[in-house]
SENU-64530 format. One record per residue (C-alpha): x, y, z; residue number from 0. Coordinates in Angstrom, 1 decimal, m for minus. Layout:
REM SENU-64530
atom east: X, north: Y, up: Z, i: NUM $
...
//
This chain:
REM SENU-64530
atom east: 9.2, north: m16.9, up: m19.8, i: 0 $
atom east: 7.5, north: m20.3, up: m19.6, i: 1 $
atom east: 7.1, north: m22.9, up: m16.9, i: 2 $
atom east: 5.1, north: m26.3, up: m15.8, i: 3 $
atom east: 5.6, north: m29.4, up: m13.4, i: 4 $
atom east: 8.1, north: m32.3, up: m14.0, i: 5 $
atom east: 5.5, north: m35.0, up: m14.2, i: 6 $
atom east: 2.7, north: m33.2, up: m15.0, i: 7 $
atom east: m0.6, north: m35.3, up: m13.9, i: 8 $
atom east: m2.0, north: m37.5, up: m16.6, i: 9 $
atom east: m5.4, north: m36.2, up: m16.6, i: 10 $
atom east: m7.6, north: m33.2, up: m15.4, i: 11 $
atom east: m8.7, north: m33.4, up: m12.6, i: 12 $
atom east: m11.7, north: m31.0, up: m11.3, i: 13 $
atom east: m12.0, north: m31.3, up: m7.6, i: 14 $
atom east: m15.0, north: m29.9, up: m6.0, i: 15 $
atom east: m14.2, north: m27.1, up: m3.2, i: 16 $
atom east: m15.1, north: m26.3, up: 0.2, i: 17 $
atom east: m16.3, north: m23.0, up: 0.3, i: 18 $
atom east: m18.1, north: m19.9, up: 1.7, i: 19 $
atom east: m22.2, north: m19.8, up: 0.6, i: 20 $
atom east: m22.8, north: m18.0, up: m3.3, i: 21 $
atom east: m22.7, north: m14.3, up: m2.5, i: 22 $
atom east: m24.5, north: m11.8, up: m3.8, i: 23 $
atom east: m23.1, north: m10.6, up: m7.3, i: 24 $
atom east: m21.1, north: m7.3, up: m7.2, i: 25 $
atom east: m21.5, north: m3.4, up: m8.2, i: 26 $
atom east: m18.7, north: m2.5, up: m10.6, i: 27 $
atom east: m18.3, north: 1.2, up: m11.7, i: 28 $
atom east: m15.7, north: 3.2, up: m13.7, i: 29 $
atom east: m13.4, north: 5.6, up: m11.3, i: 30 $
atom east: m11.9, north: 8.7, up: m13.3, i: 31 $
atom east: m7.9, north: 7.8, up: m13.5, i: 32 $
atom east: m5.4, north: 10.4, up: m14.4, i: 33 $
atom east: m3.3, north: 9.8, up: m17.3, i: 34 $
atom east: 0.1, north: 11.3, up: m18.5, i: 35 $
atom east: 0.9, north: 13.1, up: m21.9, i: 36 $
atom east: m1.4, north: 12.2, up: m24.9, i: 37 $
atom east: m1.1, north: 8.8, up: m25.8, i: 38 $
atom east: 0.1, north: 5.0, up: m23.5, i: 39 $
atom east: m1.2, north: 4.9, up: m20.4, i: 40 $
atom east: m1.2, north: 1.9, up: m19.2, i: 41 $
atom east: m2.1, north: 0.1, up: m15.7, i: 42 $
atom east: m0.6, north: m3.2, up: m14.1, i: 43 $
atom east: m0.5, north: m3.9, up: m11.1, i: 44 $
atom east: m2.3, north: m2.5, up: m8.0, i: 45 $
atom east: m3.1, north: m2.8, up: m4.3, i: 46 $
atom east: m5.3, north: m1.9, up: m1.3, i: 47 $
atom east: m5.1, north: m1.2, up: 2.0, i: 48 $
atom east: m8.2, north: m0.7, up: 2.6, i: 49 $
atom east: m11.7, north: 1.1, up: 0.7, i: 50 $
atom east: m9.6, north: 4.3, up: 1.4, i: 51 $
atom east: m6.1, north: 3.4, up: 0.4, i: 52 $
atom east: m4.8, north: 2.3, up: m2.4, i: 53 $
atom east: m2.1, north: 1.9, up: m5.2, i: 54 $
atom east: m2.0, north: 1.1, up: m9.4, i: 55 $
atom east: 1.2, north: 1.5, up: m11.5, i: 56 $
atom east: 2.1, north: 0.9, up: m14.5, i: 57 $
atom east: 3.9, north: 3.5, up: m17.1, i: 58 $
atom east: 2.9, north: 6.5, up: m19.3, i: 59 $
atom east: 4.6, north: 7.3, up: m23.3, i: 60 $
atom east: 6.7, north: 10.3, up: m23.2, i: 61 $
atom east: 6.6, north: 11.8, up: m26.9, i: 62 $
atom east: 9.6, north: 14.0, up: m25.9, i: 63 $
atom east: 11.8, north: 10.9, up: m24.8, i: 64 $
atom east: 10.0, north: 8.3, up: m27.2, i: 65 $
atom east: 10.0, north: 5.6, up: m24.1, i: 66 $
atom east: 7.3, north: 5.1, up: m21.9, i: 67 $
atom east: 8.3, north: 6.5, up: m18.0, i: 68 $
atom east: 6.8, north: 4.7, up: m14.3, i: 69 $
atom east: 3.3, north: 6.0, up: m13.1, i: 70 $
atom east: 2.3, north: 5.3, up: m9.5, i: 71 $
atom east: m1.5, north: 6.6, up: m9.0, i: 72 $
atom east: m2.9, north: 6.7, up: m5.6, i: 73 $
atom east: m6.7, north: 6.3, up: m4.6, i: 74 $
atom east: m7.6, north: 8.1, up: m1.0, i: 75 $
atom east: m11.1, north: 6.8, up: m1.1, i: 76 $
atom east: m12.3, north: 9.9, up: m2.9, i: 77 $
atom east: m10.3, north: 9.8, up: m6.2, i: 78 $
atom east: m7.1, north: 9.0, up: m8.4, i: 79 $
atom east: m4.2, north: 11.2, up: m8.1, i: 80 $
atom east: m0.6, north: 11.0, up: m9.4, i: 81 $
atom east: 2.2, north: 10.7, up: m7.5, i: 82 $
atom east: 5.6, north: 11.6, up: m8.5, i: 83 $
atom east: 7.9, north: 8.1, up: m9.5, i: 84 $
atom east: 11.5, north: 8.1, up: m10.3, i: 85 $
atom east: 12.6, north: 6.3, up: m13.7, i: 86 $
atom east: 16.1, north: 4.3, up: m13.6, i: 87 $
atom east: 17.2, north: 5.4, up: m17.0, i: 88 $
atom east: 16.2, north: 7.9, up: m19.7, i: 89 $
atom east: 14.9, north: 4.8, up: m21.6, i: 90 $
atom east: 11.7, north: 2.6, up: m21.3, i: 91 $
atom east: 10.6, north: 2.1, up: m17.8, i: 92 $
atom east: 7.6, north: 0.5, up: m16.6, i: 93 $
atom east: 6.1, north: m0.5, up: m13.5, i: 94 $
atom east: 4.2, north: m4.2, up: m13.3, i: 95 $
atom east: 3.5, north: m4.5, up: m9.8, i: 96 $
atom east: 2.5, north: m2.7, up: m6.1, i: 97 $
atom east: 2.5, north: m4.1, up: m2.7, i: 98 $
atom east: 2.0, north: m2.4, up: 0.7, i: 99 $
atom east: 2.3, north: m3.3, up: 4.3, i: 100 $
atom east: 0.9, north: 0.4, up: 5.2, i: 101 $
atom east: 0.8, north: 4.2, up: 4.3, i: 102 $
atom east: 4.4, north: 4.6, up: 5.0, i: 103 $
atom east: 5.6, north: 1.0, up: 3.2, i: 104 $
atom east: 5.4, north: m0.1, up: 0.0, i: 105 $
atom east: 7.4, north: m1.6, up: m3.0, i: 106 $
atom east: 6.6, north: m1.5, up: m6.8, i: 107 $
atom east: 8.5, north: m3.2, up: m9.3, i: 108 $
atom east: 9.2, north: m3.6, up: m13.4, i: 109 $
atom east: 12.0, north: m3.0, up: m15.5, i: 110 $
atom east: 14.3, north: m0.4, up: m17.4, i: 111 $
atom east: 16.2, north: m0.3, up: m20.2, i: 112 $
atom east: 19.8, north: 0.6, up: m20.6, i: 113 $
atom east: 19.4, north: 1.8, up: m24.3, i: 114 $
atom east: 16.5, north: 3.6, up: m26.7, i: 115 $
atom east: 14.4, north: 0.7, up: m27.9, i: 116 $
atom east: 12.0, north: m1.3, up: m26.9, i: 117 $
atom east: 14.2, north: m4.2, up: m26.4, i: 118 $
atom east: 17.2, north: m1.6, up: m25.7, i: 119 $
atom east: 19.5, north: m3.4, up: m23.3, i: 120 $
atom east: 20.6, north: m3.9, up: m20.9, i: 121 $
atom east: 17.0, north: m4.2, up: m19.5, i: 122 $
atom east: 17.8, north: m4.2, up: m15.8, i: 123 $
atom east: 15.1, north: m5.3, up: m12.7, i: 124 $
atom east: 13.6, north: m2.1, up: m11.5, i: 125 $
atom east: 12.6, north: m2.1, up: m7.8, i: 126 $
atom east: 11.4, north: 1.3, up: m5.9, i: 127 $
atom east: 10.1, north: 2.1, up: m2.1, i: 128 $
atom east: 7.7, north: 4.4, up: m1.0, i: 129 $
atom east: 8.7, north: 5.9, up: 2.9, i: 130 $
atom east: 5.4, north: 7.5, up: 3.2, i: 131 $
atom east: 6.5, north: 10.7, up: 1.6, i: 132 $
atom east: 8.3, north: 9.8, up: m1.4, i: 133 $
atom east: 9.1, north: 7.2, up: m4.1, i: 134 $
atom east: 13.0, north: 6.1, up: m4.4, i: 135 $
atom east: 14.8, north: 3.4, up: m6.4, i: 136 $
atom east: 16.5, north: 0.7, up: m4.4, i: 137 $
atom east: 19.2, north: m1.3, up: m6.0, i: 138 $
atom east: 18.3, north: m5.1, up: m7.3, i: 139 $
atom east: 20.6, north: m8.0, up: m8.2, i: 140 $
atom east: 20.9, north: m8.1, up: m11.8, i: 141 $
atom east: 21.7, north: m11.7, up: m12.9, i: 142 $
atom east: 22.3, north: m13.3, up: m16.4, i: 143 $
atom east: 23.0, north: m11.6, up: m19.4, i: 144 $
atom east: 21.2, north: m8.5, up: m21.3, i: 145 $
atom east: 17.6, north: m8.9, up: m19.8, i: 146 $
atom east: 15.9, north: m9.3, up: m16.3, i: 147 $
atom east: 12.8, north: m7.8, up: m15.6, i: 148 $
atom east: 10.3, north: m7.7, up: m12.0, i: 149 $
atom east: 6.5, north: m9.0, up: m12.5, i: 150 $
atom east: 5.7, north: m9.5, up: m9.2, i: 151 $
atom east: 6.0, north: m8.1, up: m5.2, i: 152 $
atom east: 4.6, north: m9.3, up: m2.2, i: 153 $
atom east: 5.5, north: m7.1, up: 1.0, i: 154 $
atom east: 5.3, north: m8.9, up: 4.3, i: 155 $
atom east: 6.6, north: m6.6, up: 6.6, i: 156 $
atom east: 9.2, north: m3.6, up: 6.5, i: 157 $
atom east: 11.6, north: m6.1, up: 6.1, i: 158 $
atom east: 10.0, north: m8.9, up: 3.9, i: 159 $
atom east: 9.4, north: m8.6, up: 1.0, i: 160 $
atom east: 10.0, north: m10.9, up: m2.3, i: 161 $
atom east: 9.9, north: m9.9, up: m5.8, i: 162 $
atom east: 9.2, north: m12.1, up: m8.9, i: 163 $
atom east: 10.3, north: m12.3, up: m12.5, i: 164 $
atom east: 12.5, north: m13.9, up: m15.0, i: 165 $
atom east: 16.3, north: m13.6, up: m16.7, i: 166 $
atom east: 18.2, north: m14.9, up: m19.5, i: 167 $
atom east: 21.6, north: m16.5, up: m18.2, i: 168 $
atom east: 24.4, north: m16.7, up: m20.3, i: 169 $
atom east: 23.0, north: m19.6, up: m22.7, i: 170 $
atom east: 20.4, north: m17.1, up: m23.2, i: 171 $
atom east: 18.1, north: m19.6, up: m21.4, i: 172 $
atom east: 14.9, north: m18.4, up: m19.4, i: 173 $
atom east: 15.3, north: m18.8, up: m15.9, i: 174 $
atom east: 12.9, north: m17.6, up: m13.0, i: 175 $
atom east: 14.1, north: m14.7, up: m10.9, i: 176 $
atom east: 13.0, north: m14.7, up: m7.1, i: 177 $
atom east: 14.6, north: m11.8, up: m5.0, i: 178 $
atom east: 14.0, north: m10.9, up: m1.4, i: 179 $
atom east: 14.1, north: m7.8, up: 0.9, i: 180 $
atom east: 15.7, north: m8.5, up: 4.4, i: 181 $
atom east: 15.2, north: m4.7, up: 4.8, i: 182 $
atom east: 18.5, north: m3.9, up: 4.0, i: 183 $
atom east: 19.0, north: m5.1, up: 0.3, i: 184 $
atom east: 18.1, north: m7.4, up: m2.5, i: 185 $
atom east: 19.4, north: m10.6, up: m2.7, i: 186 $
atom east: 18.5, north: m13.5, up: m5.3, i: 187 $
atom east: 17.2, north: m16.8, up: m4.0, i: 188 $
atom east: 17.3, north: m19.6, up: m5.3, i: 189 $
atom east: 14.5, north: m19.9, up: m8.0, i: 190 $
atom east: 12.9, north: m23.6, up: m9.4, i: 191 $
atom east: 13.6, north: m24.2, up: m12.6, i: 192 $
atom east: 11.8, north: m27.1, up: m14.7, i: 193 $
atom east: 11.8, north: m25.8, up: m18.0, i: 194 $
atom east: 14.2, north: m27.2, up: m20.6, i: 195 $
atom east: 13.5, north: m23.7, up: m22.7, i: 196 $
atom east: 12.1, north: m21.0, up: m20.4, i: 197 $
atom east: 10.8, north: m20.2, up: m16.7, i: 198 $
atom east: 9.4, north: m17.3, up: m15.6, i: 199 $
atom east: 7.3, north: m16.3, up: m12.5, i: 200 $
atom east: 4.3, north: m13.3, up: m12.8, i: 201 $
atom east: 2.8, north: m13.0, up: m9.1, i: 202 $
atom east: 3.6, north: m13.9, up: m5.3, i: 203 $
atom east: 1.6, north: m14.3, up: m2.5, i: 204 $
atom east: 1.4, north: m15.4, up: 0.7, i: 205 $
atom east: 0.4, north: m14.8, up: 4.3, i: 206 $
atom east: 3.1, north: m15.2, up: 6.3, i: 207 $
atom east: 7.3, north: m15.1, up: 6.3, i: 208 $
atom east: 7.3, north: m18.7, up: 6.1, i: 209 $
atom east: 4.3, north: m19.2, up: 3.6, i: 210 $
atom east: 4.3, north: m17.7, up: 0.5, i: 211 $
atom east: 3.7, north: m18.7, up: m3.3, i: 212 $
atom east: 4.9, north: m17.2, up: m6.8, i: 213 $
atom east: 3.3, north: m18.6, up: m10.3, i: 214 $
atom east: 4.3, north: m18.4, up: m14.0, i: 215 $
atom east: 5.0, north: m20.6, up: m16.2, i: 216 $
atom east: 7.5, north: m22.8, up: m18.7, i: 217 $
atom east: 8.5, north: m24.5, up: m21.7, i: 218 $
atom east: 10.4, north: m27.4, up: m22.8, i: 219 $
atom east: 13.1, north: m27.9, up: m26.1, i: 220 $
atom east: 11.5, north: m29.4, up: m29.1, i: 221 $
atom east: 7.4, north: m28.8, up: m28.4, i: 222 $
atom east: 5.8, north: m27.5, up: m30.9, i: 223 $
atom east: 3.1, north: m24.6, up: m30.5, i: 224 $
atom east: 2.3, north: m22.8, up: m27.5, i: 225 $
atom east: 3.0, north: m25.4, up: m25.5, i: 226 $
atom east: 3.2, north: m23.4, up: m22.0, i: 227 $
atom east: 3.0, north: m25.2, up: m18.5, i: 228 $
atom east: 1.7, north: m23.5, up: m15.4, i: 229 $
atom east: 4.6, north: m23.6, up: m12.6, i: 230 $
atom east: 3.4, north: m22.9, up: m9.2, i: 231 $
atom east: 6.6, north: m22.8, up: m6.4, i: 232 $
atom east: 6.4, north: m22.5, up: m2.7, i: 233 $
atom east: 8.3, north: m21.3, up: m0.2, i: 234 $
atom east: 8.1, north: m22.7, up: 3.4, i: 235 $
atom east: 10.6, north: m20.1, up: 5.3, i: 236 $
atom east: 14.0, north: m22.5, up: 3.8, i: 237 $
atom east: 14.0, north: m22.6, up: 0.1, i: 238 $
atom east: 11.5, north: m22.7, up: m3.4, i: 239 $
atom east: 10.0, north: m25.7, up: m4.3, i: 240 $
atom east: 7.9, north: m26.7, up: m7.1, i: 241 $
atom east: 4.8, north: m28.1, up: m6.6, i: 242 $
atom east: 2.5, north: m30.2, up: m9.2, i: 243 $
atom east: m0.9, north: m28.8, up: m10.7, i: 244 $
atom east: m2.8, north: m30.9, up: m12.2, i: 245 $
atom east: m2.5, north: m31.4, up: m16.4, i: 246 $
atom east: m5.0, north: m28.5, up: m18.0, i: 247 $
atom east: m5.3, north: m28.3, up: m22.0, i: 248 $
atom east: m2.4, north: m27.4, up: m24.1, i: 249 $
atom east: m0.5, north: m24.0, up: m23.4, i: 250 $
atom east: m1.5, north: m23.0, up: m19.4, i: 251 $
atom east: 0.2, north: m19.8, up: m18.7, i: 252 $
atom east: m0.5, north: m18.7, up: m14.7, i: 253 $
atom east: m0.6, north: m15.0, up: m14.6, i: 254 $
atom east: m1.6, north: m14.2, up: m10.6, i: 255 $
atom east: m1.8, north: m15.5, up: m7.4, i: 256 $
atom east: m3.7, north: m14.4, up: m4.1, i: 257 $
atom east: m3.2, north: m16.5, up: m0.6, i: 258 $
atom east: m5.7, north: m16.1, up: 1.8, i: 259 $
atom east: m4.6, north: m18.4, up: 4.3, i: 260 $
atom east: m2.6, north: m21.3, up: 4.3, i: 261 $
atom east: m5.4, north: m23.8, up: 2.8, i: 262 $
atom east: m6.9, north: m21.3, up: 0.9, i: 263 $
atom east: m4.9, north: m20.1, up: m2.3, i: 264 $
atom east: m5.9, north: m19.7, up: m5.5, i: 265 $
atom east: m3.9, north: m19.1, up: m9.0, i: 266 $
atom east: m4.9, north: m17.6, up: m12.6, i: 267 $
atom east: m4.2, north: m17.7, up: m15.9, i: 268 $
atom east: m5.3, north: m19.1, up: m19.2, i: 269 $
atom east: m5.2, north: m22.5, up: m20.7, i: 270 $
atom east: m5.4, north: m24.1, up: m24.3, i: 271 $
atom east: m3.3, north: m21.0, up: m25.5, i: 272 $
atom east: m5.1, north: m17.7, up: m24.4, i: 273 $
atom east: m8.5, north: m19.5, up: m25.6, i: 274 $
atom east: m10.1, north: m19.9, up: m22.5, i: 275 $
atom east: m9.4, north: m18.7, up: m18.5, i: 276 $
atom east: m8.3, north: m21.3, up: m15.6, i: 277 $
atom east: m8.6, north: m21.3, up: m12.3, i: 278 $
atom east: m6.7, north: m23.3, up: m9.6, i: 279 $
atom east: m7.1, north: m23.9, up: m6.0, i: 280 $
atom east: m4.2, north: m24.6, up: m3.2, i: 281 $
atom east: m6.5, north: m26.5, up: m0.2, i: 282 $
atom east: m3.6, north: m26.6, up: 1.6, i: 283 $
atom east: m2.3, north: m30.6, up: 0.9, i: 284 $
atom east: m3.0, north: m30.1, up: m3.0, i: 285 $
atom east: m3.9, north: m28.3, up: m6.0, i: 286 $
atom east: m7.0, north: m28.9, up: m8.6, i: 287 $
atom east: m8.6, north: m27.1, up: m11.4, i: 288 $
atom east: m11.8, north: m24.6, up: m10.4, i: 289 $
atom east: m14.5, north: m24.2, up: m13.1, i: 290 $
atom east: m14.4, north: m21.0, up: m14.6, i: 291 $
atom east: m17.4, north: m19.7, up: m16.8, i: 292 $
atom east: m17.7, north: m20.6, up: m19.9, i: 293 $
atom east: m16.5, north: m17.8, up: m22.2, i: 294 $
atom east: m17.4, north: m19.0, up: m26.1, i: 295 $
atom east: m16.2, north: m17.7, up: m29.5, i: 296 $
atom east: m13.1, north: m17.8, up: m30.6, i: 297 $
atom east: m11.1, north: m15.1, up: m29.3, i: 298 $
atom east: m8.7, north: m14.6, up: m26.3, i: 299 $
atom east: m9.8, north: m15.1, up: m22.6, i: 300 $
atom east: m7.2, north: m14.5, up: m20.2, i: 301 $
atom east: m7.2, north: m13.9, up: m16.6, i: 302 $
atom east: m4.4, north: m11.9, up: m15.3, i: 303 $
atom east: m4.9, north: m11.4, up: m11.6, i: 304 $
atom east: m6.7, north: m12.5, up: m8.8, i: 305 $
atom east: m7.7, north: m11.6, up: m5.2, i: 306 $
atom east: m10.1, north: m12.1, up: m2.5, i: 307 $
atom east: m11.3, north: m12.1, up: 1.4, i: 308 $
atom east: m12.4, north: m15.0, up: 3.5, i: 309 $
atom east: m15.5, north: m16.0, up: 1.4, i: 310 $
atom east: m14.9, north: m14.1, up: m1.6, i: 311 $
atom east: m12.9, north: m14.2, up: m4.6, i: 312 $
atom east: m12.6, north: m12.5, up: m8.1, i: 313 $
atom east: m10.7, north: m12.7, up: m11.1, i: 314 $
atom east: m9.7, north: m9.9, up: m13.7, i: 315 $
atom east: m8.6, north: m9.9, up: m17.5, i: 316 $
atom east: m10.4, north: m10.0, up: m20.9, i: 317 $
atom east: m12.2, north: m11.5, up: m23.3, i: 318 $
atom east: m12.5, north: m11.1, up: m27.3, i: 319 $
atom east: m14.9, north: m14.2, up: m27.6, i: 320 $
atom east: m17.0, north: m11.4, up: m29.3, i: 321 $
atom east: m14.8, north: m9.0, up: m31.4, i: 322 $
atom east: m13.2, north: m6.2, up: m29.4, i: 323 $
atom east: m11.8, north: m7.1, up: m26.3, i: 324 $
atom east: m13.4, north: m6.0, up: m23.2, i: 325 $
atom east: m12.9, north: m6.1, up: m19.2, i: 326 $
atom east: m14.1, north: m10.0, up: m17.7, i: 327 $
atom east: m14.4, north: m10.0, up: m14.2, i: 328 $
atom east: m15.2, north: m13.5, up: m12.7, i: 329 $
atom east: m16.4, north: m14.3, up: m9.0, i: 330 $
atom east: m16.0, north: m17.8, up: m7.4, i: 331 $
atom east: m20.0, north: m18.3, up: m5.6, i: 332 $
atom east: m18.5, north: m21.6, up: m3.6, i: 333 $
atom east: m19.1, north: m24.0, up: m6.7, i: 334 $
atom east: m17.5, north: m22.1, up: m9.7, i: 335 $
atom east: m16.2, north: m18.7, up: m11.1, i: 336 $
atom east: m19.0, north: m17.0, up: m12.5, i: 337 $
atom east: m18.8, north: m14.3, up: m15.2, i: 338 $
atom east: m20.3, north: m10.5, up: m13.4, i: 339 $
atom east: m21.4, north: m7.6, up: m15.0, i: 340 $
atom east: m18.8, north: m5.3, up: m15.8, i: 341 $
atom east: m18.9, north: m1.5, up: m17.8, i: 342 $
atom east: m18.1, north: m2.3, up: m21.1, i: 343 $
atom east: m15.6, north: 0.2, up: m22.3, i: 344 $
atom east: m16.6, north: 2.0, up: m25.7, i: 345 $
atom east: m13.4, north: 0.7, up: m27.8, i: 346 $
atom east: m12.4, north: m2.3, up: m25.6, i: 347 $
atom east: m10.8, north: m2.6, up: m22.7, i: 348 $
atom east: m8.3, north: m4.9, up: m20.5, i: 349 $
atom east: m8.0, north: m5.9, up: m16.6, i: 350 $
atom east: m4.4, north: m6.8, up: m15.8, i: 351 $
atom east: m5.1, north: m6.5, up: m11.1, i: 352 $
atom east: m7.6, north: m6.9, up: m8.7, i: 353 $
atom east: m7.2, north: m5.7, up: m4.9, i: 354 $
atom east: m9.8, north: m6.6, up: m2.3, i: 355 $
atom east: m10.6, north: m5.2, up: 0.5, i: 356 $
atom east: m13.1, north: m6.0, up: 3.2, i: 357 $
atom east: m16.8, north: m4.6, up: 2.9, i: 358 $
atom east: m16.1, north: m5.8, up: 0.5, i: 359 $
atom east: m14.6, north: m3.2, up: m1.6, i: 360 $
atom east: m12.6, north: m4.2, up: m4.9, i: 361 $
atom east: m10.7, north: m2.3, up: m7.0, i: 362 $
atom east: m9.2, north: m3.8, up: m10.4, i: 363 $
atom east: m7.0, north: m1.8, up: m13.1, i: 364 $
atom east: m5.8, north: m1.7, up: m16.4, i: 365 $
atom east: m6.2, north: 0.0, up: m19.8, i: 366 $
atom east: m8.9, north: 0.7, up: m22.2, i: 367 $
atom east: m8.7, north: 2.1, up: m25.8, i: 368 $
atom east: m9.4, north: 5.6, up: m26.6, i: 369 $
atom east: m8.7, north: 8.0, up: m29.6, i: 370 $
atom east: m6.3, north: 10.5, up: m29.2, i: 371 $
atom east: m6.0, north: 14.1, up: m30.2, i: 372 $
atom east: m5.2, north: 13.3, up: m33.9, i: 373 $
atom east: m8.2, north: 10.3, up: m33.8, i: 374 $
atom east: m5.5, north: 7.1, up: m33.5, i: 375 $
atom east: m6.2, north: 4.4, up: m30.9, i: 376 $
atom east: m4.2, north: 4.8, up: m28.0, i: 377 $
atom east: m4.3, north: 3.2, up: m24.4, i: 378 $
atom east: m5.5, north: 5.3, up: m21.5, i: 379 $
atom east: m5.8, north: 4.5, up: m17.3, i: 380 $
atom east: m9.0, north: 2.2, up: m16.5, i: 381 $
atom east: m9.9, north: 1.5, up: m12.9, i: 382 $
atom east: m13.0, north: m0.1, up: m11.8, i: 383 $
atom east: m14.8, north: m0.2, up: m8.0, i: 384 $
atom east: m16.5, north: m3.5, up: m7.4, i: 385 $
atom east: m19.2, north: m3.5, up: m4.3, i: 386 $
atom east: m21.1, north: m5.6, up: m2.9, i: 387 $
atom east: m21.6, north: m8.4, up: m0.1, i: 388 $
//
């Protein structure tokens, strides 16, 4: 699962970005979330339709079956509900990521295992739809050998929609997975693949059948450390094509990816390892770094997703830089991201998605450590409500 650009630029380079005037910071509040059985619940992905609509999933630990099992959770502007998912096997299943075009259409995606095991194989691509009544499985390509799994869907219409991952082929090397809906089935496209070791993609995006981006990242044979290089592919309606980002610190890893229109695209990760979050911006000819606030100590500080409207833009994940980890939330104010105040949860907390809606209303989810019923840690729903101007 690693990635970067054949000829990676020879130096940073920070390019200073046409934007929309600073904005006002934003109002962030903790929304109940339902969890599932008494210990791992966990949040991934999410998406809104509007301040009223809106989807998380990720998976919940079932004691009885020892495997974690899908959870879909559904906002209707008032509060988090359950809904009912199907699992593809009585083993680990897990849900990374939710798209929808509306209230009748959307896809989330992840993995499930063949066997008992976290690593039980095979570990087969996990795609399901949601009619407006009910969630089903649909049927995905499974390439390679032993283990595929989904981190990614974008839906562009009833039938659009691409999904983003990774495999192992038969030399058990990484490759990146893209598969697209044509509203009939899944079929596997043609993926980039620059990594000598590894490739994998986390997040797509795009605004229109003919304009979309996915992000990850790769690895090469023979570096040493965490040596990670962001990969950033595009598709223009015809095929996937890599495209360069600038050189960034040792070990980039690009976790998400929001368009908002075809000059204005931005991509998330972390860079120098997990030490410190990056930012990059797609102005529609080329990419270059965005400053993200400064984070300090010497812990983790990752961004995993991003999102935004015309004007606005925020970016989820977590910091350590002082101990526990805890929820960062950054906002770009037309110069730079800039860290906002965010609840900080009791025992620590992560933010894996953010979905924005106009208003502008934001919703981001993930996980946050609690004590059980016996007093261990275990992970339980989070979901925060940004608002604001």
């Amino acid at each position: 699962m690693f990635r970067t650009l054949g000829g990676a630029a020879a130096g940073l380079t920070l390019v200073a970005i046409a934007a929309a005037p600073a904005q006002a910071a934003t109002s962030w509040a903790v929304l109940s979330t339902p969890n599932r059985g008494t210990i791992a619940n966990e949040l991934y992905g999410s998406a809104a339709l509007s301040a009223s609509a809106g989807w998380a999933v990720g998976s919940w630990y079932d004691t009885g079956l020892a495997a974690p099992r899908t959870l879909i959770e559904r906002w209707n502007g008032t509060s988090w509900s359950t809904v009912t998912s199907p699992n593809a096997t009585q083993y680990y299943n897990e849900l990374r990521d939710v798209d929808a075009t509306s209230a009748s259409s959307a896809w989330a995606v992840g993995y499930a295992n063949g066997s008992s095991g976290v690593n039980g194989s095979p570990r087969n691509a996990l795609a399901l739809r949601w009619n407006g009544t009910s969630w089903s499985t649909v049927a995905t390509p499974q390439p390679g050998v032993n283990f595929r799994q989904l981190y990614g869907v974008k839906a562009v219409a009833t039938n659009d929609a691409w999904a983003v991952g990774w495999y192992y082929d038969s030399s058990l090397h990484g490759e990146a997975l893209i598969l697209h809906w044509n509203g009939t089935a899944w079929t596997q496209v043609t993926a980039p693949d620059p990594g000598t070791s590894g490739n994998t993609l986390e997040s797509v995006a795009g605004t229109a059948a003919n304009d979309l981006w996915a992000v990850g990242y790769y690895s090469n044979t023979g570096e040493k450390g965490v040596l990670a290089h962001p990969l950033a592919a595009h598709w223009n309606g015809t095929a996937w094509t890599e495209t360069e980002l600038p050189a960034s610190g040792t070990g980039t890893f690009l976790h998400g990816v929001t368009a908002l229109s075809a000059n204005d695209v931005w991509a998330v990760g972390s860079k120098n390892g997990y030490s410190a979050p990056v930012a990059y911006h797609w102005n529609g000819t080329a990419w270059s770094e965005a400053p993200t606030a400064p984070t300090g100590g010497t812990g983790n500080n990752v961004l995993y997703g991003v999102s935004g409207t015309a004007g606005n833009v925020w970016a989820v994940g977590y910091t350590s830089a002082g101990g526990r980890s805890q929820p960062l939330v950054q906002r770009w104010n037309g110069t730079a991201f800039t860290d906002e105040t965010v609840p900080q949860q009791e025992i620590g907390g992560v933010l894996y998605s953010v979905a924005a809606t106009s208003g502008p209303t934001v919703f981001a989810a993930g996980t946050r450590s609690d004590l059980n019923e016996s007093g261990s840690l275990t992970d339980r729903t989070l979901s925060l409500r940004g608002t604001g101007s």
